[in-house]
C-alpha positions as CSV (number, residue, x, y, z in Angstrom):
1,X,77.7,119.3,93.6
2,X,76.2,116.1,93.9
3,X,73.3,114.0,93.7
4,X,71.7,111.5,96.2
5,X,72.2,108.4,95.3
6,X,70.5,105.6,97.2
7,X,72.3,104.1,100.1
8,X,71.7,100.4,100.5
9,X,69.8,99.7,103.2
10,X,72.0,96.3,104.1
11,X,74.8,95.2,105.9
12,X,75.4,95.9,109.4
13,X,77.6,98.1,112.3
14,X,77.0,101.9,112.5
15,X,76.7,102.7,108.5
16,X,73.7,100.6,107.8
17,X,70.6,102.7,107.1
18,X,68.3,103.2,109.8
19,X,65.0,102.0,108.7
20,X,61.5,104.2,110.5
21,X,61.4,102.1,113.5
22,X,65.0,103.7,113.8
23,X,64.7,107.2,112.9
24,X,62.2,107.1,116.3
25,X,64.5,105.8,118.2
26,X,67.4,107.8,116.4
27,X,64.7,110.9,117.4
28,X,64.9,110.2,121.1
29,X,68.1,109.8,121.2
30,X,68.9,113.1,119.8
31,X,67.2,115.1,122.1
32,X,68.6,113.6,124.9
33,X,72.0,114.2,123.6
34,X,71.2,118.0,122.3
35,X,69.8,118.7,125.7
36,X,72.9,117.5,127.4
37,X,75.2,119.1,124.8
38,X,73.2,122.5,125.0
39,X,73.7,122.9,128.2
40,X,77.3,122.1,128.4
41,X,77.8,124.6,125.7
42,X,75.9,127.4,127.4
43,X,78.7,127.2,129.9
44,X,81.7,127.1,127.4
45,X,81.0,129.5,124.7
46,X,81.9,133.0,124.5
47,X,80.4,135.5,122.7
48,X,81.6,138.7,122.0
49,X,78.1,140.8,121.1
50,X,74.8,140.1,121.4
51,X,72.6,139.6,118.0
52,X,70.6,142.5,117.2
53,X,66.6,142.7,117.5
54,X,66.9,142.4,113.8
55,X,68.6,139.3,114.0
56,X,71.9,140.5,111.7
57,X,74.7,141.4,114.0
58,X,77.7,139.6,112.8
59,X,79.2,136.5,115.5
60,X,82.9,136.8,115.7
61,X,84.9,133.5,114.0
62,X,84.3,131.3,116.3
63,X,81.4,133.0,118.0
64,X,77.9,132.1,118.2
65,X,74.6,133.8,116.4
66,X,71.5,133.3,119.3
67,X,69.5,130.0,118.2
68,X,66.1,131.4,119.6
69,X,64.4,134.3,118.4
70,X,61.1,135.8,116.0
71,X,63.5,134.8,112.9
72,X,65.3,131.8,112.0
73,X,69.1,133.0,111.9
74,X,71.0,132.4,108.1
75,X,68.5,135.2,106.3
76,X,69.7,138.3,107.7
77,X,72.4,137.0,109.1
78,X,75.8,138.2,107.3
79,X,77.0,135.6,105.2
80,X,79.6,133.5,106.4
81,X,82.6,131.9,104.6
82,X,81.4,128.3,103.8
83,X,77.8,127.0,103.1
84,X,76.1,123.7,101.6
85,X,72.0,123.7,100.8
86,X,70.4,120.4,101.1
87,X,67.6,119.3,99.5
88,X,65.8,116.5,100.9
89,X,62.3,114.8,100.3
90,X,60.7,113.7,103.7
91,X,60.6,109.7,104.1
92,X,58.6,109.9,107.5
93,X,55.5,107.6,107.4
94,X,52.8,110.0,109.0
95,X,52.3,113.1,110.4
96,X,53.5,112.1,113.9
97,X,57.2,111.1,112.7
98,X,57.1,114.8,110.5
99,X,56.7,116.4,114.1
100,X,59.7,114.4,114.9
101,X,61.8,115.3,112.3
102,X,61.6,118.4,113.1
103,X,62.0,117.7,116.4
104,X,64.7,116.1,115.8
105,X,66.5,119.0,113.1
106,X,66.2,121.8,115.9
107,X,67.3,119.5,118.6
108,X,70.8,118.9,117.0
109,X,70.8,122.5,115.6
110,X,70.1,123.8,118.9
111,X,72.9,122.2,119.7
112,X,75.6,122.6,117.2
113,X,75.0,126.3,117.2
114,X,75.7,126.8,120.4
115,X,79.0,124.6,120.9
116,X,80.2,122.1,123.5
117,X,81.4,118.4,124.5
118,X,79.5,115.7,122.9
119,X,78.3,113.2,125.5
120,X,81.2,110.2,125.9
121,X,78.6,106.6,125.1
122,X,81.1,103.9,125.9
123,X,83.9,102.4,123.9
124,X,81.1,99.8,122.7
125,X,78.8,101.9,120.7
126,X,79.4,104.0,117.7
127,X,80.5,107.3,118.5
128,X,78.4,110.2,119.9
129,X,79.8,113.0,117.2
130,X,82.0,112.1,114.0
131,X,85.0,114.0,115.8
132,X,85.3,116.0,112.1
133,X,86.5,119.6,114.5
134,X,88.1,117.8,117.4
135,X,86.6,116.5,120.8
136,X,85.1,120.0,121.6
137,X,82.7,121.3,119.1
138,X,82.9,125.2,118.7
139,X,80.1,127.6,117.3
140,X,82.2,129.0,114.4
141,X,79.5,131.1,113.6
142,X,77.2,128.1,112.3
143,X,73.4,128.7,111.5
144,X,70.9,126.3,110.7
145,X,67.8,127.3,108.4
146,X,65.3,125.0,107.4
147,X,62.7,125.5,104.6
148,X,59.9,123.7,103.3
149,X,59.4,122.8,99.9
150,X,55.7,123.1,97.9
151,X,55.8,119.2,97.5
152,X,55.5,119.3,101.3
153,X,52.1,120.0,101.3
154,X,50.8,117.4,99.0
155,X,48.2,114.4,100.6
156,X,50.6,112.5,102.5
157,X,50.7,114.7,105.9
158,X,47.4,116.8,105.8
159,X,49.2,119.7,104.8
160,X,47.5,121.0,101.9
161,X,45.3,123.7,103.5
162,X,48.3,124.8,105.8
163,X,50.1,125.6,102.4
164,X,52.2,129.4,102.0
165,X,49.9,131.3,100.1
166,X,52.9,131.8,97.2
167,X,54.6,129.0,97.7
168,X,55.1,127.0,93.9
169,X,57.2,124.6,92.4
170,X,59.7,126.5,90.9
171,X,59.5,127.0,86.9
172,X,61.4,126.7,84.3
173,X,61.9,130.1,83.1
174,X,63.5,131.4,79.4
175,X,66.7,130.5,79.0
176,X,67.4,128.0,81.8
177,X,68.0,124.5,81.3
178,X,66.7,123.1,84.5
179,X,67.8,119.5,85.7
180,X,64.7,118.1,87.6
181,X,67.4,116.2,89.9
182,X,68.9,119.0,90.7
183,X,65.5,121.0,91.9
184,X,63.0,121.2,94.4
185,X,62.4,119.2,97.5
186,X,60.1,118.1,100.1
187,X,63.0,120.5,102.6
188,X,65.9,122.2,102.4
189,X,68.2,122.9,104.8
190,X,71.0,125.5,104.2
191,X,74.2,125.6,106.9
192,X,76.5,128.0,106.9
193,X,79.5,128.7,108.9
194,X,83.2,130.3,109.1
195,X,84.8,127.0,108.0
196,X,84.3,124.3,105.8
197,X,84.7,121.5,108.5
198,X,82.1,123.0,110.4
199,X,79.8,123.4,107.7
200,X,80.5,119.1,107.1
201,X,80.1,118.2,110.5
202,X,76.9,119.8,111.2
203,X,75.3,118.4,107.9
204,X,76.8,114.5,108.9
205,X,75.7,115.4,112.2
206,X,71.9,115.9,111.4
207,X,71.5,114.1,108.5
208,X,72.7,111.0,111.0
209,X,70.1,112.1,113.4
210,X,67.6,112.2,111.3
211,X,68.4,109.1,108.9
212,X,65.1,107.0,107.9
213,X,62.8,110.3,108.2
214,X,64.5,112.5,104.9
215,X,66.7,111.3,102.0
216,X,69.5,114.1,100.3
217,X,67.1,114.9,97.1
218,X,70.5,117.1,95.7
219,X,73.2,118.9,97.4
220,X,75.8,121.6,96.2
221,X,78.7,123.9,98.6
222,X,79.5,127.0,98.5
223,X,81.8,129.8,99.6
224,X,82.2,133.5,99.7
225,X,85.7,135.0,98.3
226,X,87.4,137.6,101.0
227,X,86.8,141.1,100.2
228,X,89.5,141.7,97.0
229,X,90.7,144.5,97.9
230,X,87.7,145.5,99.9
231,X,84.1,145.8,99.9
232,X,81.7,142.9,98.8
233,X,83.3,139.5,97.9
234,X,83.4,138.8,94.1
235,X,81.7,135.8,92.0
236,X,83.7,133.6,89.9
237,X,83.3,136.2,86.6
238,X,85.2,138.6,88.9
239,X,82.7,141.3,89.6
240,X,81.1,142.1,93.1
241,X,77.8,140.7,94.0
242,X,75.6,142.3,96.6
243,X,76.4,145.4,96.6
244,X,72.7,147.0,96.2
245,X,71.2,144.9,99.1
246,X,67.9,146.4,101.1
247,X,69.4,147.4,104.4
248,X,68.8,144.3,106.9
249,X,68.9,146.6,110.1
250,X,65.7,148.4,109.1
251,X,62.9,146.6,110.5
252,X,60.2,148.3,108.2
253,X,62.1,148.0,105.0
254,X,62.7,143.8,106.3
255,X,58.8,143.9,107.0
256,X,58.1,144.9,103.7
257,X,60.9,142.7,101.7
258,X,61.4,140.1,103.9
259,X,59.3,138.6,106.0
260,X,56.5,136.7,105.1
261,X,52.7,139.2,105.3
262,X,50.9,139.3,108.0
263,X,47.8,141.4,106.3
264,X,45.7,138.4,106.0
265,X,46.8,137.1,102.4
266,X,49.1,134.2,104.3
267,X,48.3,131.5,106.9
268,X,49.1,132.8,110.2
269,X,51.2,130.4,111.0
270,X,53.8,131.8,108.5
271,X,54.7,135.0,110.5
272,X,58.3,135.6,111.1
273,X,59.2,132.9,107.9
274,X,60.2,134.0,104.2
275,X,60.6,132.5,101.4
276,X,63.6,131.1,100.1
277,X,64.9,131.1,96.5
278,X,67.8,129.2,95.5
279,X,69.0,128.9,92.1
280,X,72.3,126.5,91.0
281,X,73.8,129.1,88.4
282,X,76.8,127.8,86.0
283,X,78.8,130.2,85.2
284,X,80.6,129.3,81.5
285,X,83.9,130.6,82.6
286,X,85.9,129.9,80.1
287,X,83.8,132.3,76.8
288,X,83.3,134.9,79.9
289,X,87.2,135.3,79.9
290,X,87.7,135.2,76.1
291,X,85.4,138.8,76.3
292,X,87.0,142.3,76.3
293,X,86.8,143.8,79.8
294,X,84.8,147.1,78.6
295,X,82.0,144.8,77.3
296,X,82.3,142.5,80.6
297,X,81.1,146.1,82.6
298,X,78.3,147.6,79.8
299,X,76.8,143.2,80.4
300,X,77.1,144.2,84.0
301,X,76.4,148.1,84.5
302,X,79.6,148.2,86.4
303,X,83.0,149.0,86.9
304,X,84.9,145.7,87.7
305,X,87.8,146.6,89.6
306,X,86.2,148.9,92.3
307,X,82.2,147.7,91.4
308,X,81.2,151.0,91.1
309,X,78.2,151.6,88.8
310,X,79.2,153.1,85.1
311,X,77.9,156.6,86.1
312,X,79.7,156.6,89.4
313,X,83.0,156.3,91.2
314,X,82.5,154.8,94.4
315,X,80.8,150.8,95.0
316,X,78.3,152.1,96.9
317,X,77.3,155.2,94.5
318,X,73.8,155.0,93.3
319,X,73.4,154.3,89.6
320,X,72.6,157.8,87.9
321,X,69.5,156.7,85.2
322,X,67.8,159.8,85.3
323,X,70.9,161.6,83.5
324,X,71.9,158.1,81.4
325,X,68.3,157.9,79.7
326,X,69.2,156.6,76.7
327,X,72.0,154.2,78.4
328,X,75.1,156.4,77.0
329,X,77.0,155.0,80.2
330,X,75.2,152.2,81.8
331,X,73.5,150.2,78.7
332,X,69.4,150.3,78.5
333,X,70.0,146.2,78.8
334,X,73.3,146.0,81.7
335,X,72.1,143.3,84.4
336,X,72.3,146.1,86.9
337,X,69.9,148.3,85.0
338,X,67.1,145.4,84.3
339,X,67.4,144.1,87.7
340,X,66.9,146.7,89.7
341,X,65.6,149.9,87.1
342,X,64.9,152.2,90.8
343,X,61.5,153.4,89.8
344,X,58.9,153.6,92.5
345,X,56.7,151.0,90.1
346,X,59.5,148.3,90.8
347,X,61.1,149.8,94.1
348,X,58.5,146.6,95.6
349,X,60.6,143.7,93.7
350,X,63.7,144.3,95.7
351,X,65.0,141.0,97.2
352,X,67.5,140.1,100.1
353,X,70.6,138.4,98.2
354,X,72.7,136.1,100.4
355,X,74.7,134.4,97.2
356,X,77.4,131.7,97.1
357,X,79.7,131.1,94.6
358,X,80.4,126.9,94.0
359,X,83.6,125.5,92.4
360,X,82.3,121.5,91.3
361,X,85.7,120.4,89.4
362,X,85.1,119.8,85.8
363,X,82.1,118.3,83.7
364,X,82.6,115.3,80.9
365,X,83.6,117.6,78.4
366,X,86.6,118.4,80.9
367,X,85.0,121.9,81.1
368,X,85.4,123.7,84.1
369,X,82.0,123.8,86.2
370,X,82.0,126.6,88.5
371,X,79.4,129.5,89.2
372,X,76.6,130.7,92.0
373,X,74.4,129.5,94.4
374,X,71.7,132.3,93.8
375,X,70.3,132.5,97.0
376,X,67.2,135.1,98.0
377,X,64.5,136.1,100.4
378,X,61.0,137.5,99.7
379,X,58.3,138.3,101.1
380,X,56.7,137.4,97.4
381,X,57.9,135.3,95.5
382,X,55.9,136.0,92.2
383,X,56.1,140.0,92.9
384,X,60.1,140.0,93.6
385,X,62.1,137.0,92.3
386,X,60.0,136.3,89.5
387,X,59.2,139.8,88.4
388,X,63.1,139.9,88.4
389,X,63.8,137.0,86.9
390,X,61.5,138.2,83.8
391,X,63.3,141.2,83.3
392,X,66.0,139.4,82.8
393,X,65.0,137.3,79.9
394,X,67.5,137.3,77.2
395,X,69.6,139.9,78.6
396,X,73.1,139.5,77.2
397,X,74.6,138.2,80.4
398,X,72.3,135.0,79.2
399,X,75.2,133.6,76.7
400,X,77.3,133.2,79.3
401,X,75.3,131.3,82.2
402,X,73.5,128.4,82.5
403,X,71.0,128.1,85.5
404,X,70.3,124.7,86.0
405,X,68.9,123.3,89.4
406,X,67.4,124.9,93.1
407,X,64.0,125.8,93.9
408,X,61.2,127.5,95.6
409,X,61.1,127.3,99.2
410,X,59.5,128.9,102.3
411,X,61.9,129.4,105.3
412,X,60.2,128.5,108.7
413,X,59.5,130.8,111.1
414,X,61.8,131.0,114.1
415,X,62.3,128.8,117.4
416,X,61.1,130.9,120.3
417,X,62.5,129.3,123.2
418,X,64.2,126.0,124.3
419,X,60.7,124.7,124.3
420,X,59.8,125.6,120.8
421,X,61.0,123.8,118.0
422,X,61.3,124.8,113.9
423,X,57.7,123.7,111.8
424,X,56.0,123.8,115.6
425,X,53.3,126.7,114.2
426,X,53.0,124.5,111.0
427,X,52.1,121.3,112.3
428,X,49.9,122.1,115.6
């Protein structure tokens, strides 16, 4: 997990900061090469099922999700194995260079999610691609999704009126101890993949192409843990974590949870975008595994070995409160039980959970640092996330995690065609 720290802008050859007068060019340059590319992939990719109208069928390793479509892909998608979130505050100079960048973001992803031979530039100029997965690049499942960030829309690109409806800097909220440098951002751009390399070279790839237009605010990986023995993937405290998710391939319940109104109460632009909640969430590891395993499951609500809820049997079962009133089984205050009570007053503050755990070595203390990248998608912020959030104020899960960084973000709506490009609704 790190943060930016400025690169010099001297010295010379192929690692010396492009200043704006070279992003442009950097721009052009980029969408030659991703037109070239994407149509060299077209031919050499193969993929094994089509994606759904509701954007979630899962690519096979190796395979490709469509780039095009309503939706960006990496919100319903299923996660995939490896992921890193960028946060990055805009450098462009006006509203012209903006377009650019993301121009110049969808270009390469257009690209890199589809696959193929980077174009060959001579033995005289720097390299084309890094070479990170070999000469050929494969789709390994990559998406690309790129959000914008409230501090977007402030007076330096005309923005302000074009502003999500709900879209706020993200607060500091009870028991968090936030670390400024490790929140917000003008963007932020999540990649996520079947392997790590891939993940790495499509992040060096970008940011290179777009170099002199954004700057790396803060970034963190992340990864998701196989199925152990089956079922969701397990956090680092050893519990399961998604199990309850609305169900992505029901286009009125995504309508309702997901996607961003269209009643009105937003900008019209926003249709077919979401907003996107991440929250860096440290996980203190080593009092978690000091505590007795029957009082790890009443803090959850569940069972740890198989995830089933206290009242159940099965992962899937649905938690029994009606019959548990006074929280003989699951406890009145369990995480489970708070987040999600299942009364028709809060059945509206269901979120899409797409979470990550991260693993960042050891702090100064030579404590391990390890714990989730909290990562959701609303159609309302304040009524889902937040309403959460508050109900989950001093619950006694709060001893033992520390959330201290991510933000408040509003995923852009999707790239139609090979002439559309991601922010195009915002900007024009």
């Amino acid at each position: 997990m790190t943060k930016n720290r400025n690169a010099s802008t001297g010295g010379t050859g192929p690692t010396r900061m492009v200043g704006r007068r070279g992003f442009m060019g950097a721009v052009g340059v980029s969408l030659g090469t991703a037109a070239l590319g994407a149509g060299i992939g077209a031919a050499a990719v193969h993929t094994d099922a089509a994606p759904s109208a509701a954007d979630s069928s899962a690519a096979p390793t190796g395979g490709r999700f469509a780039f095009h479509g309503e939706h960006q892909q990496g919100v319903l998608t299923p996660p995939q194995a490896a992921a890193a979130f960028l946060a990055l505050d805009v450098t462009a100079a006006d509203r012209a260079e903006l377009s650019e960048l993301f121009q110049a973001v969808t270009s390469r992803a257009r690209f890199l999610t589809a696959g193929g031979a980077p174009p060959s530039v001579g033995i005289t100029a720097p390299p084309s691609d890094s070479g990170v997965v070999g000469p050929d690049i494969s789709p390994d499942g990559l998406t690309v999704t790129l959000s914008v960030g409230a501090s977007l829309f402030d007076d330096r690109y005309g923005l302000a009126d074009r502003k999500p409806a709900r879209l706020v800097t993200m607060p500091d909220f009870p028991n968090d101890a936030l670390r400024r440098d490790m929140c917000d951002g003008d963007l932020l751009l999540q990649l996520r993949a079947d392997h790590a390399d891939t993940v790495i070279h499509a992040m060096r790839d970008i940011t290179r192409a777009t170099r002199g237009g954004m700057a790396v605010r803060w970034r963190t990986d992340g990864f998701i843990s196989p199925p152990r023995p089956t079922g969701t993937p397990r956090n680092l405290m050893g519990f399961k974590d998604g199990t309850a998710n609305p169900n992505i391939d029901d286009p009125a319940e995504m309508a309702r949870l997901v996607w961003a109104a269209t009643d009105g109460s937003e900008p019209a632009w926003t249709a077919g975008g979401s907003y996107h909640v991440v929250r860096l969430i440290r996980m203190l590891v080593e009092f978690w595994d000091r505590v007795s395993l029957r009082e790890q499951e009443n803090m959850i609500g569940r069972s740890r070995d198989v995830g089933a809820p206290l009242t159940g049997v099965n992962e899937t079962d649905t938690p029994d409160y009606l019959n548990d009133p006074n929280g003989d089984a699951i406890p009145t205050g369990a995480h489970i039980r708070l987040a999600n009570p299942r009364t028709p007053a809060t059945d509206s503050s269901r979120l899409l959970r797409r979470g990550y755990n991260y693993n960042a070595g050891t702090d100064i203390n030579g404590q391990l640092d390890m714990g989730l990248i909290f990562t959701t998608f609303n159609q309302d912020i304040k009524r889902q996330f937040a309403a959460v959030q508050q109900r989950l104020v001093d619950e006694a899960l709060a001893d033992y995690i520390s959330p201290f960084g991510g933000g408040y973000y509003f995923a852009l709506p999707g790239a139609r065609d090979s002439n559309d490009w991601l922010g195009r609704t915002l900007m024009n």
